[in-house]
N, CA and C of each residue as an Amber inpcrd file, in Angstrom:
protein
   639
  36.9320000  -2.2520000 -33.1080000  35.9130000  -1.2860000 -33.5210000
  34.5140000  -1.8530000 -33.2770000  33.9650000  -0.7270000 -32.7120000
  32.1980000  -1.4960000 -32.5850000  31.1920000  -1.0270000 -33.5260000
  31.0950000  -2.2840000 -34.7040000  30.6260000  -1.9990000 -35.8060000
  29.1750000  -1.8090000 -35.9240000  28.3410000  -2.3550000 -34.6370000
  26.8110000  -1.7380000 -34.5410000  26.7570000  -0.0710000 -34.4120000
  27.6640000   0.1240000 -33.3580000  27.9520000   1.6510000 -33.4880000
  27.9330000   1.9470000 -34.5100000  29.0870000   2.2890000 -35.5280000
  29.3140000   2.7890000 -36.7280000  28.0750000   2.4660000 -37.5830000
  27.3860000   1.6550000 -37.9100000  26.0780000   1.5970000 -38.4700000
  24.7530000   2.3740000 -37.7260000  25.3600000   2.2350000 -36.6380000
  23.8660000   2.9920000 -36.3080000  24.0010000   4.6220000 -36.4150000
  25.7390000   5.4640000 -36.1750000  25.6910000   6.1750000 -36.0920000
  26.0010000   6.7190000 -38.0990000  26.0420000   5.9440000 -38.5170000
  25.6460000   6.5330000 -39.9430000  24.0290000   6.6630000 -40.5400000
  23.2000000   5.4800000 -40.4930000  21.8720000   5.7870000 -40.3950000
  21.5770000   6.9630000 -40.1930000  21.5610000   7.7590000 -38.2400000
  21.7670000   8.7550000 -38.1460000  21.6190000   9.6680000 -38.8380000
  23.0770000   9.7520000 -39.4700000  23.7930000  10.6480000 -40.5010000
  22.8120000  10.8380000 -41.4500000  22.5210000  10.1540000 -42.3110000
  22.4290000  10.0470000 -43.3920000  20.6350000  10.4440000 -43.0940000
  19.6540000   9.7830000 -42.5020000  18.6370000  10.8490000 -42.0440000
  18.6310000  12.0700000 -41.5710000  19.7050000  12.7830000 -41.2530000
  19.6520000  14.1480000 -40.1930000  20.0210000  14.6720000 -42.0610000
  21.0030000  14.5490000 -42.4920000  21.4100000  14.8340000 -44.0770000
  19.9200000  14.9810000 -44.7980000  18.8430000  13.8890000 -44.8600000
  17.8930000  13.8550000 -45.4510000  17.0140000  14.9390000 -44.9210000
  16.7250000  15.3140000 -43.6090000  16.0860000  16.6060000 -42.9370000
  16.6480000  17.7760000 -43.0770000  17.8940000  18.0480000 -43.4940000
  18.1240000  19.8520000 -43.6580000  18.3080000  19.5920000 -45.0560000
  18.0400000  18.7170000 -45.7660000  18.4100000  18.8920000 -47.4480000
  17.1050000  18.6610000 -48.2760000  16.3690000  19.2430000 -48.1070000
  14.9490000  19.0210000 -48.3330000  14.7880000  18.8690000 -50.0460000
  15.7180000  19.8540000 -50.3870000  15.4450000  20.7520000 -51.5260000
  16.6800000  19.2380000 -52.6880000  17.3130000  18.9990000 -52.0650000
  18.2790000  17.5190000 -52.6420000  19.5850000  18.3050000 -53.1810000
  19.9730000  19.6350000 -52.9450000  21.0280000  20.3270000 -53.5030000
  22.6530000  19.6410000 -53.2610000  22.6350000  18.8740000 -51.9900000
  23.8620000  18.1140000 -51.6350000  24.3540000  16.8360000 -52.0860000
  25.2470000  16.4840000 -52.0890000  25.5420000  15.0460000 -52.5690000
  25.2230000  14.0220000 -51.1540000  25.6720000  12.7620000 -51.6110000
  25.4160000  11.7830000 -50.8770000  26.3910000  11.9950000 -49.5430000
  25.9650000  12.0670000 -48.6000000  27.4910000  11.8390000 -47.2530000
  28.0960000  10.9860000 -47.3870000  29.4660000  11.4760000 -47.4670000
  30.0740000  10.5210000 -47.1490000  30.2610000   9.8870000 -45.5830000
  30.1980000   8.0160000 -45.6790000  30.1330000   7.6350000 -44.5220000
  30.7430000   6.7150000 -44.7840000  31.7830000   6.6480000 -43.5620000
  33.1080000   5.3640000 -43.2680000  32.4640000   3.9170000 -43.2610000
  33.2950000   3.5010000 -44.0050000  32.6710000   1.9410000 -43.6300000
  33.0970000   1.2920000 -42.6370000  32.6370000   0.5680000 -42.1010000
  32.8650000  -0.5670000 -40.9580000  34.1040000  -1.6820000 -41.4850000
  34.5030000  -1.5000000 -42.8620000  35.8290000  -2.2020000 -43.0360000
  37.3980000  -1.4810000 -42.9840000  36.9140000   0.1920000 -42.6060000
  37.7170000   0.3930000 -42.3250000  38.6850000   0.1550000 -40.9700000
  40.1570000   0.0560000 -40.4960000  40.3830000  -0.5380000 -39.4680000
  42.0460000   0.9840000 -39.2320000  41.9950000   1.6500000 -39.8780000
  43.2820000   2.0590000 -39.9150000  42.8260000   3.1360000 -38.5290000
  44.0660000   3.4840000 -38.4180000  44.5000000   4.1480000 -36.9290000
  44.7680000   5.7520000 -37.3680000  45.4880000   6.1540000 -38.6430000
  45.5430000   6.9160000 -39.2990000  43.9270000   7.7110000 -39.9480000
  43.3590000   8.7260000 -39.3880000  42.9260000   9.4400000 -40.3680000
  43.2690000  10.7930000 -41.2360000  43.0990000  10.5550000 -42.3600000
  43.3990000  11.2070000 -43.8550000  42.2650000  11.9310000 -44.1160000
  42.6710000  13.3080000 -43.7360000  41.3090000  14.1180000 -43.5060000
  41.2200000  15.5000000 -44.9910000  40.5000000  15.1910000 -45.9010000
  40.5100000  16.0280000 -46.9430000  39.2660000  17.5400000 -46.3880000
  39.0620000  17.9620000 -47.9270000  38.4170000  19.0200000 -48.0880000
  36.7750000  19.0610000 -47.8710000  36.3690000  19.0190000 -49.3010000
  35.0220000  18.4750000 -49.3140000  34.7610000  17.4870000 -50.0700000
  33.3120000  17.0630000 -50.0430000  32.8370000  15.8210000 -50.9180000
  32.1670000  16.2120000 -52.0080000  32.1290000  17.5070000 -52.8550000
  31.5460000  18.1590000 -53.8820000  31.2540000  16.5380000 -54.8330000
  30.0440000  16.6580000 -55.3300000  29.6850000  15.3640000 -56.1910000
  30.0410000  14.3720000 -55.8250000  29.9610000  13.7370000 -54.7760000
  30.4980000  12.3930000 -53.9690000  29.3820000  11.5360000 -54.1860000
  29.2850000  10.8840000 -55.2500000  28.2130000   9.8650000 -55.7820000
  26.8060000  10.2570000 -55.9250000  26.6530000  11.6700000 -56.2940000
  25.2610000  12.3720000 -56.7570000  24.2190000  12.6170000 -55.5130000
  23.0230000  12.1550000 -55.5100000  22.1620000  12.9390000 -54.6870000
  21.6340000  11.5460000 -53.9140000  21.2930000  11.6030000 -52.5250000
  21.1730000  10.8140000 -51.5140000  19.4250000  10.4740000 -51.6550000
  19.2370000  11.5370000 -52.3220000  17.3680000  10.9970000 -53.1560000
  17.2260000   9.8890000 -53.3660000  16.3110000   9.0340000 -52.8100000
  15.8080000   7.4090000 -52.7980000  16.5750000   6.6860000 -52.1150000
  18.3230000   6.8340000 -51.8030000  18.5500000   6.2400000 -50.4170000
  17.9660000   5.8740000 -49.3980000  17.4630000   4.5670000 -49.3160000
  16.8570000   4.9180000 -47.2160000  17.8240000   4.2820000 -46.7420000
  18.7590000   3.5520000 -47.1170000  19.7010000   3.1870000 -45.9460000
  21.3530000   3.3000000 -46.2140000  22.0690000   3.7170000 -45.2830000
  22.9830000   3.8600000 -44.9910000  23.9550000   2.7370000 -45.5280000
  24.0610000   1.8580000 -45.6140000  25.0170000   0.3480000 -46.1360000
  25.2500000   0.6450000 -47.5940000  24.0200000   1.7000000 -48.4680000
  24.1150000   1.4360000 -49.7420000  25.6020000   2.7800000 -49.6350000
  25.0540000   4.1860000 -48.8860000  26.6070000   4.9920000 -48.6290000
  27.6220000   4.2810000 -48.4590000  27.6920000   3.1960000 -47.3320000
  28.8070000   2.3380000 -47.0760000  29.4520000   1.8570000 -48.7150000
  28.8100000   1.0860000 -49.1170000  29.4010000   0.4560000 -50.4370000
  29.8710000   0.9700000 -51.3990000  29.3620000   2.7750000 -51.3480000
  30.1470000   3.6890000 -51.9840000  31.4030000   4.0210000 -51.3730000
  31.8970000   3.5070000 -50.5580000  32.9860000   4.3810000 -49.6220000
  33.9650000   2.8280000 -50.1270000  33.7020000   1.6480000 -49.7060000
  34.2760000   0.6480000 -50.0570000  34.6870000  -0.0270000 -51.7990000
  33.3030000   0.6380000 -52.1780000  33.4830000   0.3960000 -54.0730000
  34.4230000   1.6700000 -54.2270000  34.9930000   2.8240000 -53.5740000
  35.8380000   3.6170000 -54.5400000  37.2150000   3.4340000 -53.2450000
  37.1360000   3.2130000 -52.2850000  38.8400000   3.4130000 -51.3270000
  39.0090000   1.9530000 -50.9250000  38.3890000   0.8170000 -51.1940000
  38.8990000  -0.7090000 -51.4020000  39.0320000  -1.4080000 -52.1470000
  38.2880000  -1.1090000 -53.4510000  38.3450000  -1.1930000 -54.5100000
  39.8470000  -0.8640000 -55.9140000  40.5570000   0.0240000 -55.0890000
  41.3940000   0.9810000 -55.2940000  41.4750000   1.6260000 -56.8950000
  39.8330000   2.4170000 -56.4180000  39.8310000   3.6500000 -57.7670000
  39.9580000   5.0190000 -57.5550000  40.8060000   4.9130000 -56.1550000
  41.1800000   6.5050000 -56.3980000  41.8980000   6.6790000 -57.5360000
  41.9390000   7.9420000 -57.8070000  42.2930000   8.7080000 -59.3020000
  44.2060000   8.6680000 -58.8640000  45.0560000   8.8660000 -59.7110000
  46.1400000   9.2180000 -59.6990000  46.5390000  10.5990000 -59.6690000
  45.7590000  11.5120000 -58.6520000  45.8810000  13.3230000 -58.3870000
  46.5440000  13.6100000 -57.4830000  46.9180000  14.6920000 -56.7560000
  48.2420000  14.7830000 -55.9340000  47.2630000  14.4770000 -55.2540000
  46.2090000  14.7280000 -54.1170000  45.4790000  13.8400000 -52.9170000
  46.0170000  12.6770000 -52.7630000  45.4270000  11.7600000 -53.7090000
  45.4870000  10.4040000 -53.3640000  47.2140000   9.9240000 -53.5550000
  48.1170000  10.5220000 -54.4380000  49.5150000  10.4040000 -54.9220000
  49.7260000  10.8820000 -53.4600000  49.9260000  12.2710000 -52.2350000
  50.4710000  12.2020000 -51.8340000  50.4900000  11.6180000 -50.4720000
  49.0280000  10.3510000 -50.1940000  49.2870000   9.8310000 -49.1330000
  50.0910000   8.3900000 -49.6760000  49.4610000   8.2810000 -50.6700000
  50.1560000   6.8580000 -51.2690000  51.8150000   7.0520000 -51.2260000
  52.5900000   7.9820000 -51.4500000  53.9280000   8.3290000 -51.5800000
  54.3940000   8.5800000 -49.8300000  53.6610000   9.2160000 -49.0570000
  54.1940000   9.3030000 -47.5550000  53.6580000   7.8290000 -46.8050000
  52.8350000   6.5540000 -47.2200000  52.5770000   5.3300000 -46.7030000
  53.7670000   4.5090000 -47.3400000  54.0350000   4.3930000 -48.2650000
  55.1220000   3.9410000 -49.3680000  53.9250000   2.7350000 -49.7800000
  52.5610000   2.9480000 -49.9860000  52.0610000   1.5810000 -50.8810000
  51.3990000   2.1000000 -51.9830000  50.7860000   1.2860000 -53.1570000
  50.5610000   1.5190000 -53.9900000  48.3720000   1.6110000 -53.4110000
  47.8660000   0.7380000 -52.5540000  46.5380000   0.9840000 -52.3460000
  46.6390000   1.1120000 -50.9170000  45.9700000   2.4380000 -50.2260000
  46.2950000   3.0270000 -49.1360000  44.8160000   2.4860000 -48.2660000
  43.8080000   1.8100000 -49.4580000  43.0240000   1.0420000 -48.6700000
  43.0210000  -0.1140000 -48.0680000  43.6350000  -0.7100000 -48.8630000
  43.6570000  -2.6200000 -48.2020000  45.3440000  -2.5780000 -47.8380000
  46.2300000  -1.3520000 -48.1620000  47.3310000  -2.0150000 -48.0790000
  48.2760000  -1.3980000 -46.3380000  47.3170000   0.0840000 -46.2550000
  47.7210000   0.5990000 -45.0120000  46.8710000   0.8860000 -43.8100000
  47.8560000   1.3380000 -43.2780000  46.9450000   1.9200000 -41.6440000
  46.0180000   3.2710000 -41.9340000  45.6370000   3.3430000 -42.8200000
  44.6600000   4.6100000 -43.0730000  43.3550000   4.4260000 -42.9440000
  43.2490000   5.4270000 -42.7860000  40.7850000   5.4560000 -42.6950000
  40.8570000   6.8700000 -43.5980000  39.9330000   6.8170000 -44.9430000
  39.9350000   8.1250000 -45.2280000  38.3370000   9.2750000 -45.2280000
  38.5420000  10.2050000 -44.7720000  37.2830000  11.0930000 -44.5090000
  37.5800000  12.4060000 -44.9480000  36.8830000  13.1480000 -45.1740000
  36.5350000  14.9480000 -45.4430000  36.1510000  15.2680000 -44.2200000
  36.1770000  16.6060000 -44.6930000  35.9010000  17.9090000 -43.4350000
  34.4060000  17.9270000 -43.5260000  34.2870000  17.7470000 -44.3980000
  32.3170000  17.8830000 -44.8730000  31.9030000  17.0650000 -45.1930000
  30.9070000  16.2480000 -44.2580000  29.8770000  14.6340000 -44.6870000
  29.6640000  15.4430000 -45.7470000  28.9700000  16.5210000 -46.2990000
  28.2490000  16.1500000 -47.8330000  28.3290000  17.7890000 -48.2840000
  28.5200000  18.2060000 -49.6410000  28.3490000  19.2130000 -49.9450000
  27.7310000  19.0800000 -51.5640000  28.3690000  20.1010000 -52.2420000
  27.4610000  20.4070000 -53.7240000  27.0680000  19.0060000 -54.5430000
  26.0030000  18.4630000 -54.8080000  24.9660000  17.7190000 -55.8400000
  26.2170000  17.0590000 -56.9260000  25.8980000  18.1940000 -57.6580000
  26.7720000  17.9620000 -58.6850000  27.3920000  19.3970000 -59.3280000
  28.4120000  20.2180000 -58.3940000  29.3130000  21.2030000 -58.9320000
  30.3230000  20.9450000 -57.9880000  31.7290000  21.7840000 -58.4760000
  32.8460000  21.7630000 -57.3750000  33.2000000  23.0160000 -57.3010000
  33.7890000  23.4430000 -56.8060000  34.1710000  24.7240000 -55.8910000
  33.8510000  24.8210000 -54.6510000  34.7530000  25.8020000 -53.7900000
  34.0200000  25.8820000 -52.4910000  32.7980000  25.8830000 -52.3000000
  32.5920000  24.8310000 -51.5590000  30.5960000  24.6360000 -51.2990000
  30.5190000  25.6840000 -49.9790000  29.0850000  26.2550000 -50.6430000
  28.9290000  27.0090000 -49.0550000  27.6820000  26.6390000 -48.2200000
  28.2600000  26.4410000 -47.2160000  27.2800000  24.9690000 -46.7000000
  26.3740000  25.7120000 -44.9560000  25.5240000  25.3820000 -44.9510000
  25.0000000  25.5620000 -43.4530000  25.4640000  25.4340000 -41.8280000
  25.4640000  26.2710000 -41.0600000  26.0180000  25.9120000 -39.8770000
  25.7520000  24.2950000 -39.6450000  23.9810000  23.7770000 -39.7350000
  24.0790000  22.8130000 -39.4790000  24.7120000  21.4310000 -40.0370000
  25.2190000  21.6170000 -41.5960000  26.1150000  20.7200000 -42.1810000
  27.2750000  20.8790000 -41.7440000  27.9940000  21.8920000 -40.9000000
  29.3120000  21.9200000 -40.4180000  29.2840000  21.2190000 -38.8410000
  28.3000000  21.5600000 -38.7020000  27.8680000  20.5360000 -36.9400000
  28.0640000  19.2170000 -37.2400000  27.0930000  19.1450000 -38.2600000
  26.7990000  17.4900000 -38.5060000  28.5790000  16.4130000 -38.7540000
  28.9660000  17.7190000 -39.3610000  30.4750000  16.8760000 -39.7180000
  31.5330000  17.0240000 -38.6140000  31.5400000  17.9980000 -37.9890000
  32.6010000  18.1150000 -36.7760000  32.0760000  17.0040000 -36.1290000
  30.5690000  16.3320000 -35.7250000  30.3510000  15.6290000 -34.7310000
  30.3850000  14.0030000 -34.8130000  30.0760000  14.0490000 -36.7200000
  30.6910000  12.9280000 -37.5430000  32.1310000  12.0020000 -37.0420000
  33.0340000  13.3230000 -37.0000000  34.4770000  12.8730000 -37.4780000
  34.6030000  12.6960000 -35.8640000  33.9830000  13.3590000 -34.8270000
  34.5160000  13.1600000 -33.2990000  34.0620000  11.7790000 -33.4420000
  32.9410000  11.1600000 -33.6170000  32.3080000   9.9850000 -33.1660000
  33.4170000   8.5560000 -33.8680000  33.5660000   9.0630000 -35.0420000
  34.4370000   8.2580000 -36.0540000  36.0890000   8.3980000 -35.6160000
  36.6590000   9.3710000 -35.2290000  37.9510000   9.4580000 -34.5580000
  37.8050000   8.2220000 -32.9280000  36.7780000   8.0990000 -32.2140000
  36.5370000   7.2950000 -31.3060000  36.0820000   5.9230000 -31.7410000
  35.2350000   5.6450000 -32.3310000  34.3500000   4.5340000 -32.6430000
  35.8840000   3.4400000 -33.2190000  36.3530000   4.0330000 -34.4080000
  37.7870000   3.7130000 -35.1290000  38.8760000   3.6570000 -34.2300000
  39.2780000   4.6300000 -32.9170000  40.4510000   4.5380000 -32.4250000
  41.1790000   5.2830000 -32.8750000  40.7860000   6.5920000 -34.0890000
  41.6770000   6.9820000 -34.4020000  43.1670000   7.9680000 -33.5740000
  44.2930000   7.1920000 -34.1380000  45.8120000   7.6280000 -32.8260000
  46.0460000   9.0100000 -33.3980000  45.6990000   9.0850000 -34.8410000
  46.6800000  10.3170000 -35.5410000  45.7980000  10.7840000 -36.4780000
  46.0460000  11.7300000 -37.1540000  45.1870000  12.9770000 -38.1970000
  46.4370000  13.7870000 -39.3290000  45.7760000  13.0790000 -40.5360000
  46.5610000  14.1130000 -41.2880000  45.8100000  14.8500000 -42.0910000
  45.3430000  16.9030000 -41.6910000  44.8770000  17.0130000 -42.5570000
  45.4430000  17.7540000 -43.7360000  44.6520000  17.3320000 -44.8050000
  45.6180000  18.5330000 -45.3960000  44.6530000  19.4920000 -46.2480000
  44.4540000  20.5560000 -45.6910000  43.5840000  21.5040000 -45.9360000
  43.8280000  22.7870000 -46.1370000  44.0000000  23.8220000 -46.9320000
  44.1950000  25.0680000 -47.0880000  43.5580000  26.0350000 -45.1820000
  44.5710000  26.9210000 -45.1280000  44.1480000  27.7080000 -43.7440000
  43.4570000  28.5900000 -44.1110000  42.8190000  29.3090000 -42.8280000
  41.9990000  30.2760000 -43.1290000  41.0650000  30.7000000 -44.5690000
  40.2330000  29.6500000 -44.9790000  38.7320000  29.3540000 -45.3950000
  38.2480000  28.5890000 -44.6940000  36.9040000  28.2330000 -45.0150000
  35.8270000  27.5350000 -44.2550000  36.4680000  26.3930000 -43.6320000
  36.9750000  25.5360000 -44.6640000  38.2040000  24.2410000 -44.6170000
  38.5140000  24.3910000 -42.9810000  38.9460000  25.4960000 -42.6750000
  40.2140000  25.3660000 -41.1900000  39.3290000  26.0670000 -40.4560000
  37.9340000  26.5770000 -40.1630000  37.1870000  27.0450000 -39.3300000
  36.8970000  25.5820000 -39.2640000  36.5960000  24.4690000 -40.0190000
  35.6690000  23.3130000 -39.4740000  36.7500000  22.3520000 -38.5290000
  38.1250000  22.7420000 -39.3150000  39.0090000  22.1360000 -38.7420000
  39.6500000  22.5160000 -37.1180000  39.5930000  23.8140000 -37.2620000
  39.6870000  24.1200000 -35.9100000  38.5720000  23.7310000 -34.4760000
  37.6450000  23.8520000 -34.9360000  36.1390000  23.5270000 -34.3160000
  36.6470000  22.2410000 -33.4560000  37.0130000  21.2020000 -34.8600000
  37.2060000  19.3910000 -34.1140000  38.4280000  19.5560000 -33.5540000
  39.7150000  20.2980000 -33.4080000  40.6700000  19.8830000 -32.9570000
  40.4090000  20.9810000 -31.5820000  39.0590000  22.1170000 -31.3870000
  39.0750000  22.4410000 -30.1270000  38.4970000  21.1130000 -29.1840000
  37.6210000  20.4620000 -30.2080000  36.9700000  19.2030000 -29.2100000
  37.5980000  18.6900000 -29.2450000  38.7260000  18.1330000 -29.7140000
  39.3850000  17.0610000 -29.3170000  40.5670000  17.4360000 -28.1900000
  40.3380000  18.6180000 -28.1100000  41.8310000  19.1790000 -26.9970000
  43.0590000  18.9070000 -27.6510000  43.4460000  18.9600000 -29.3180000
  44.6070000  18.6760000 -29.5300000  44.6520000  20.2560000 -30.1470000
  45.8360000  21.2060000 -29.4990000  46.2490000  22.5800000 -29.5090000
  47.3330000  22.3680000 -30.6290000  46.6980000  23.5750000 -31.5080000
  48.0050000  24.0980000 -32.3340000  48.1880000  25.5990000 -32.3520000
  48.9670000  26.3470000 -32.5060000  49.0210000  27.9040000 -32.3610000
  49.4570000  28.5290000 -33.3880000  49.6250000  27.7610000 -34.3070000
  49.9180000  27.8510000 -35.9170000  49.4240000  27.0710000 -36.8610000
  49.1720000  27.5450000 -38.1520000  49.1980000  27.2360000 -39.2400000
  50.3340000  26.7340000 -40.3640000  50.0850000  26.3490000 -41.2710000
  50.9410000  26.1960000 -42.4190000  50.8070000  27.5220000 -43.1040000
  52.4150000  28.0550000 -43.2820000  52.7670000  29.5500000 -44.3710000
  53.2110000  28.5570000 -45.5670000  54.1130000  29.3720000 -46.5330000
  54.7690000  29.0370000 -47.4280000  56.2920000  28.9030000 -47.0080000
  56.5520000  29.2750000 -45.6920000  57.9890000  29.4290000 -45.5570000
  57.9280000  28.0710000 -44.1830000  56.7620000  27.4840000 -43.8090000
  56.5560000  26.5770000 -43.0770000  55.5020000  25.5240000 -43.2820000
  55.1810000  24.8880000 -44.3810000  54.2850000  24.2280000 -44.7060000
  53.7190000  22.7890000 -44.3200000  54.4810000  22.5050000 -43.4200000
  53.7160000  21.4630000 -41.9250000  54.0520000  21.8700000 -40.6750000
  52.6670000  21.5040000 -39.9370000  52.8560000  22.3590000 -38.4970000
  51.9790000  20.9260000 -37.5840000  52.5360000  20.9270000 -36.3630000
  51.6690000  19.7900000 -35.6060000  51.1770000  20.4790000 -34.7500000
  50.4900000  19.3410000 -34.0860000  49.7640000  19.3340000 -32.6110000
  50.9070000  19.8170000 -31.4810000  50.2570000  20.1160000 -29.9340000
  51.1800000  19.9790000 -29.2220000  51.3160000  18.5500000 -28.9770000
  50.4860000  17.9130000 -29.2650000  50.6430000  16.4500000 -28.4000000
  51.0570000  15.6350000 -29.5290000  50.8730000  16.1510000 -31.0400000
  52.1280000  15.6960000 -32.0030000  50.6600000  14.4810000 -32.3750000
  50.0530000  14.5260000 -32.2950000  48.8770000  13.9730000 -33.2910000
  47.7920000  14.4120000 -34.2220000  48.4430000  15.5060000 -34.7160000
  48.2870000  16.2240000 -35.6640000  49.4420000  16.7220000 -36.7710000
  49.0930000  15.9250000 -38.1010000  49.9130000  16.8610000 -38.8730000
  49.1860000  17.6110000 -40.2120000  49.2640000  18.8040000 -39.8760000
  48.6710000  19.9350000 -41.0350000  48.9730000  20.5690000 -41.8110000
  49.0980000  20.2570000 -43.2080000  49.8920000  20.9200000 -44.3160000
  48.2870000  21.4430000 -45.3780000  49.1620000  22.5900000 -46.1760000
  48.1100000  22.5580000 -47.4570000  47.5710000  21.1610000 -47.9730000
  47.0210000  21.4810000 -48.9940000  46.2130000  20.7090000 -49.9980000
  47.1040000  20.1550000 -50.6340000  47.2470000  18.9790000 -51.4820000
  48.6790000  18.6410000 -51.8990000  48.7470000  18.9600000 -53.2340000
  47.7730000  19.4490000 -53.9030000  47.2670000  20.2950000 -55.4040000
  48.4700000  21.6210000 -54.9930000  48.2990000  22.4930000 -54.1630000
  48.9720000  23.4750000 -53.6050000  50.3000000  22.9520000 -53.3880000
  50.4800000  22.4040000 -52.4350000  51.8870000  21.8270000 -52.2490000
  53.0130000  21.3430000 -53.6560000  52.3420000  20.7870000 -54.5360000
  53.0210000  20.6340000 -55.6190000  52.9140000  21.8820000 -56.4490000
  52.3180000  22.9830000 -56.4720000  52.5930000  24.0130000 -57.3870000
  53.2630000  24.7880000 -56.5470000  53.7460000  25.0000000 -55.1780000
  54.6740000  25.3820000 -54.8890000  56.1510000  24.6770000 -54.3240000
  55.7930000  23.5570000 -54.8760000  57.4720000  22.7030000 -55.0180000
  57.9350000  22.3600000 -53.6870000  56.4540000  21.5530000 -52.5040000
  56.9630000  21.5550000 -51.2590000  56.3680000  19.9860000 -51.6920000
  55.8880000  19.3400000 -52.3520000  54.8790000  18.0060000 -52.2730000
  56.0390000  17.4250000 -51.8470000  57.1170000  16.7190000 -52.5740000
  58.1580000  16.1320000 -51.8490000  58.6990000  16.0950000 -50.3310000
  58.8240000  17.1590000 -50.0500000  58.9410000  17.9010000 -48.7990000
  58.0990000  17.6090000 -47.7480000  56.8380000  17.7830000 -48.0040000
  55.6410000  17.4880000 -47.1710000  55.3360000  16.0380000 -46.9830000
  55.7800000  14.7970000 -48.1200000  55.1790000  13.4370000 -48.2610000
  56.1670000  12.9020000 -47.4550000  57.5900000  13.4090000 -47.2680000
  58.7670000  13.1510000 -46.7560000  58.2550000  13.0680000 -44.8890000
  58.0070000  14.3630000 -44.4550000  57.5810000  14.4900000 -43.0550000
  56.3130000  13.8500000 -42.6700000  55.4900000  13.1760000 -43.8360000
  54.1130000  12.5850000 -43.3850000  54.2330000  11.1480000 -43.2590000
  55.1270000  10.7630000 -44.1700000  56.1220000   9.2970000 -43.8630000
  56.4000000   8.9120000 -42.5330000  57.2140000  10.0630000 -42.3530000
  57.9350000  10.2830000 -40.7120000  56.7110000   9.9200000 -39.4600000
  55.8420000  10.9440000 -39.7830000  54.9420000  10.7650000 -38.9660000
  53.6070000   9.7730000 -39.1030000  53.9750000   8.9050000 -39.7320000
  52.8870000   7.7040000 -39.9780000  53.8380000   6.8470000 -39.4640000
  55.0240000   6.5800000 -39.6940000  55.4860000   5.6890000 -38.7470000
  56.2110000   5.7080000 -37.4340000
C-alpha cells in the first residue's frame, strides 16, 4: 500500500468535506487509516454521528486515529454489523485479527442524529470517488456490502460498482438474500439488523465465510 497516497488523498477529503459543509451539519468523514492492510472491504451504510463535527480539525491523521482508536482498538459494539462480519471471519477482532478494511457508503453524514441522512449529490461524489481511490490504493480483491436495495444506500452502491465494471443484474429479495458479482467479487446482502429479523443472519454469515475464504 502507498501510504503517502492514502494521506494525501484523505487531507483532500477531509478539506473538500470542510468546503460543502459550511454550515458544520455533518459528522467527521470517515477516513481509512494507513494501518489498514486487509484485501477484504466491509462496506456499511452511513456514518450518522461518526465522532461529531469535523469543526477545528485541520488535519486528517487526527480522522485517522478515530478510525484506528474505534476498529483497532476493538470497540466495535456487539450489534448484528459488527457480530455478523466477526461470525463469517470466524475471529473475535476483525481489526488486528483479519483480512478486512472497514468503510461506509458515505464519508460523512448527520452531526449528531441517525436515520437516513439526506445528503448532497456532492457528498455522494465525494464518497463513490473515496471508496474507488481506497479499493485501489489498499488492493482491495473483494467487497462485502451489506446494504438495504433500492434507497439511497444502493443508488451510491450501484454508481461504484458501475465504475468499477463489476456487473450485477440483481439484488437481494427475501426469497434470495445474497446475490454476487459476475466476476464473483462482490457479495451483497441486506443490512444484518434486517437479516436477523428475518431469520437469514445465519444463512448469510454462512455464505460470507465461504466467500472470504
Amino acid at each position: 500500500m502507498d501510504e503517502l497516497k492514502l494521506h494525501t488523498l484523505n487531507d483532500e477529503v477531509l478539506e473538500q468535506v470542510k468546503i460543502i459543509d459550511k454550515n458544520y451539519l455533518l459528522s467527521n468523514p470517515l477516513l481509512i487509516s494507513s494501518n489498514s492492510t486487509g484485501k477484504i472491504l466491509y462496506l456499511g451504510q452511513e456514518t450518522n454521528t461518526w465522532y461529531g463535527s469535523h469543526k477545528g480539525i485541520t488535519s486528517a491523521r487526527v480522522v485517522e486515529g478515530y478510525y484506528d482508536e474505534f476498529f483497532f482498538e476493538n470497540k466495535m459494539p456487539n450489534k448484528p454489523f459488527w457480530r455478523f462480519i466477526r461470525n463469517a471471519a470466524d475471529i473475535s477482532d476483525v481489526g488486528n485479527d483479519g483480512d478486512i478494511t472497514w468503510a461506509n457508503l458515505f464519508i460523512c453524514s448527520n452531526k449528531d442524529k441517525k436515520g437516513t441522512p439526506k445528503l448532497s449529490d456532492e457528498i455522494k461524489n465525494l464518497s463513490i470517488n473515496y471508496l474507488l481511490n481506497v479499493i485501489d490504493i489498499l488492493g482491495i480483491e473483494k467487497v462485502i456490502a451489506v446494504v438495504g436495495p433500492q434507497n439511497p444506500y444502493y443508488f451510491v452502491l450501484m454508481s461504484l460498482l458501475g465504475e468499477l465494471g463489476w456487473k450485477t443484474n440483481e439484488w437481494p429479495t427475501e426469497s434470495k438474500t445474497v446475490v454476487y458479482s459476475e466476476n464473483e467479487k462482490l457479495f451483497y446482502t441486506y443490512h444484518p439488523n434486517r437479516l436477523q429479523r428475518t431469520h437469514n443472519f445465519d444463512d448469510a454469515c454462512i455464505k460470507a465465510s465461504k466467500f472470504i475464504k
